[in-house]
C-alpha positions in Angstrom: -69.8 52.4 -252.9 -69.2 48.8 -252.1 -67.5 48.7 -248.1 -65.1 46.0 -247.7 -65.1 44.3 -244.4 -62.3 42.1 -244.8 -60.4 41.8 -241.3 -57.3 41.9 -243.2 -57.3 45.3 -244.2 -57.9 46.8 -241.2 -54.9 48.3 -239.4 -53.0 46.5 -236.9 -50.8 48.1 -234.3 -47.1 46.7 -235.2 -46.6 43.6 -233.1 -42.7 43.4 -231.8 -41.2 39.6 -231.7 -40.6 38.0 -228.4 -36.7 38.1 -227.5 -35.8 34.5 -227.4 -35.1 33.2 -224.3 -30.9 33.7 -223.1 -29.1 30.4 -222.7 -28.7 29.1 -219.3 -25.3 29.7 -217.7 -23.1 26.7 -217.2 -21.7 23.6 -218.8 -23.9 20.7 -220.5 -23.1 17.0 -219.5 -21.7 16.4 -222.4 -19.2 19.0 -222.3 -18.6 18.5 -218.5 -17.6 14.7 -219.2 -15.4 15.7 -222.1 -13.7 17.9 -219.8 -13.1 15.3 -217.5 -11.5 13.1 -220.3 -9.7 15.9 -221.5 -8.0 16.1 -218.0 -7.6 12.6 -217.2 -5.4 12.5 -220.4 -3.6 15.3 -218.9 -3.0 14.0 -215.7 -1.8 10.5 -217.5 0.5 12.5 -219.9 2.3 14.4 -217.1 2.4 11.8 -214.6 5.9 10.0 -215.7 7.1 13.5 -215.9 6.7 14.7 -212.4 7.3 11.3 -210.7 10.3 11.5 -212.6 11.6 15.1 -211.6 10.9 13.8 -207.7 13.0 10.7 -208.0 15.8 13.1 -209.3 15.0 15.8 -207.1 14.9 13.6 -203.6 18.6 12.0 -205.2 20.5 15.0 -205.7 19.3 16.6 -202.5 20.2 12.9 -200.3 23.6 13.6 -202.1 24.3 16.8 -201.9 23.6 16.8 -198.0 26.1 14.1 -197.4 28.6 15.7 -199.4 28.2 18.8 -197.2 28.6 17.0 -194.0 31.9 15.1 -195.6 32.9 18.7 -196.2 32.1 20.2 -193.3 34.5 17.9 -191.2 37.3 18.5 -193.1 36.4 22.5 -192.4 36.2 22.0 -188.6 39.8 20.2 -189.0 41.2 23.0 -190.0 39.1 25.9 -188.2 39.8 24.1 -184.8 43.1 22.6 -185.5 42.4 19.5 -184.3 42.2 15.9 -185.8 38.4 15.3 -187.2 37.4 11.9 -187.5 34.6 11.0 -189.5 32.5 7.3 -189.1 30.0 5.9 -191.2 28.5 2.6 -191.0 25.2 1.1 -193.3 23.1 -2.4 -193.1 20.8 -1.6 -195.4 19.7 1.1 -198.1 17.0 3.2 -195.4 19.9 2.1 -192.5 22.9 4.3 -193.0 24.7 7.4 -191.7 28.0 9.6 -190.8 29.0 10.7 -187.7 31.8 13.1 -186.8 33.8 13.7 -183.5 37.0 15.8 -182.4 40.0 13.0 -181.9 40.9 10.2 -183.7 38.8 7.7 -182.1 36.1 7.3 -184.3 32.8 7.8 -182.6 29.3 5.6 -183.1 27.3 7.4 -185.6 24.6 5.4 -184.7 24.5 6.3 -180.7 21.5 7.9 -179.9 22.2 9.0 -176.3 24.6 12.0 -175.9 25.8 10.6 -172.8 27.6 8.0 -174.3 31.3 8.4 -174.7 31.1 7.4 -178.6 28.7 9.8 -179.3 28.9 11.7 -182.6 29.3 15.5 -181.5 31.6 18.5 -181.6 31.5 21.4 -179.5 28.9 19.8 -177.7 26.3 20.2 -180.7 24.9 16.5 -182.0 27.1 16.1 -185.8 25.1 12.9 -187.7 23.2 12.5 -190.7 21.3 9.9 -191.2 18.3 8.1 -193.5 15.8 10.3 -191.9 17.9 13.3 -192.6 17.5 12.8 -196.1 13.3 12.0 -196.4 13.6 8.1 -196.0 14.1 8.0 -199.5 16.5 4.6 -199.4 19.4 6.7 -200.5 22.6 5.0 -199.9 22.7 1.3 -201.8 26.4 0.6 -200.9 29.3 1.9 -198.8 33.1 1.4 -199.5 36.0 2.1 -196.6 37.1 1.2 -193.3 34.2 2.2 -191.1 36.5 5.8 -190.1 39.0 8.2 -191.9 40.5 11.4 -189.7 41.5 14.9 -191.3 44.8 16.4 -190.4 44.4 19.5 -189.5 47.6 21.5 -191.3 46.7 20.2 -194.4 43.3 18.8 -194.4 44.4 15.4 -195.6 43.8 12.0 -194.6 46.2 11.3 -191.8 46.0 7.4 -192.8 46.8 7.6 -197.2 45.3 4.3 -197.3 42.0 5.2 -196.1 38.8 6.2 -198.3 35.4 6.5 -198.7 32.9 6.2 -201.7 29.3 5.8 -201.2 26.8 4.9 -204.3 23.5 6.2 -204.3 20.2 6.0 -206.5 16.9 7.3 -207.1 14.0 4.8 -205.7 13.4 3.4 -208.9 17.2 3.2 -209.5 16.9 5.1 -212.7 19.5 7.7 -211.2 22.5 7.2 -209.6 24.9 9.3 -208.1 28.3 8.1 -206.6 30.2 10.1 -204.0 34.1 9.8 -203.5 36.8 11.1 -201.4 40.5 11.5 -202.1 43.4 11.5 -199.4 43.3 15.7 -200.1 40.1 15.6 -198.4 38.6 16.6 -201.7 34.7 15.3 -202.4 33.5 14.4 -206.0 29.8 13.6 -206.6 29.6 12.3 -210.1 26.9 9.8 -212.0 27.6 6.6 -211.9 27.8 6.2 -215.5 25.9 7.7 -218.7 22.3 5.0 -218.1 22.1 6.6 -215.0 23.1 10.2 -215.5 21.7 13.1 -213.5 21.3 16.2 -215.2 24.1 18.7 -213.9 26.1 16.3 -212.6 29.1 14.2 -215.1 29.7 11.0 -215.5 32.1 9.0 -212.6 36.0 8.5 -214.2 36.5 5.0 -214.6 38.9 4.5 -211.3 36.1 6.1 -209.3 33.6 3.4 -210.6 35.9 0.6 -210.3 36.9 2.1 -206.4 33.4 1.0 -205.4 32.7 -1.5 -207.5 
């Protein structure tokens, strides 16, 4: 009988297939830079947004903290029962601020040294705000009144009726504006200016308020 001695029909112990080799961990430049675009258009996007909630942010906080200290005053009127009188002076939008003093002599809100007579204080403690009170933000653009108004304090009303006080404030890039008032009752409205310049939560001045400080 004929032998074949063809290699190829000889048994072969089954071969198994190399694994192929796992992929490497990590990103590929291409995919690293499209992140990077990706975030850049994020960042560019959100921007206008963010700058924007900090220019309202920094306003209503400014205005808020005056209106507390206008507030405040006419409080210690009547806690101490004594005529408050509270000063205010400005020469420029980062140069402001309100001082406040037992009596009606007004005081020097912007005395620095405690030993002077027209300091700002009651009870001995400093009472001032100021620009750097409020973050240096150039809060106050204008201010309208005499310099000084005084609380009586029965009622917790202007002892002068013809006194007043309104103070117009904006945002840095003047997109928001907020206008603080207060009546002979002692009472303090913070309002927008008017509807261009509105700040969320807060309505729009009444027309005599604008035209008070315009």
């Amino acid at each position: 009988m004929k032998k074949w001695n063809s290699p190829y029909l000889a048994c072969r112990p089954f071969e198994k297939a190399a694994a192929p080799l796992p992929r490497q961990a990590g990103f590929t430049i291409v995919e690293l830079m499209m992140s990077l675009v990706l975030l850049a258009i994020g960042a560019a996007l959100s921007l206008p947004s963010y700058r924007e909630m900090v220019e309202k942010r920094q306003l209503t906080h400014g205005a808020e903290q005056i209106m507390a200290f206008v507030n405040s005053a006419q409080g210690e009127a009547m806690k101490q029962n004594q005529v408050v009188t509270v000063s205010y002076a400005r020469t420029a939008d980062n140069d402001w601020c309100f001082g406040a003093v037992i009596g009606a002599a007004a005081c020097d809100c912007t005395e620095a040294l405690d030993s002077e007579t027209d300091f700002c204080a009651i009870d001995s403690a400093p009472r001032v705000i100021n620009n750097e009170n409020t973050g240096n933000t150039r809060l106050v653009k204008a201010i309208t009144g005499d310099g000084a108004y005084s609380f009586d304090p029965i009622r917790g009303i202007f002892i002068d009726l013809d006194d007043s006080l309104a103070v117009q404030m904006s945002s840095n890039d003047e997109s928001y504006q907020l206008n603080l008032s207060v009546s002979i009752t002692g009472q303090v409205m913070l309002c927008s200016s008017d509807a261009n310049h509105r700040v969320p939560g807060y309505g729009v001045c009444l027309a005599e308020v604008v035209d008070e400080e315009s």
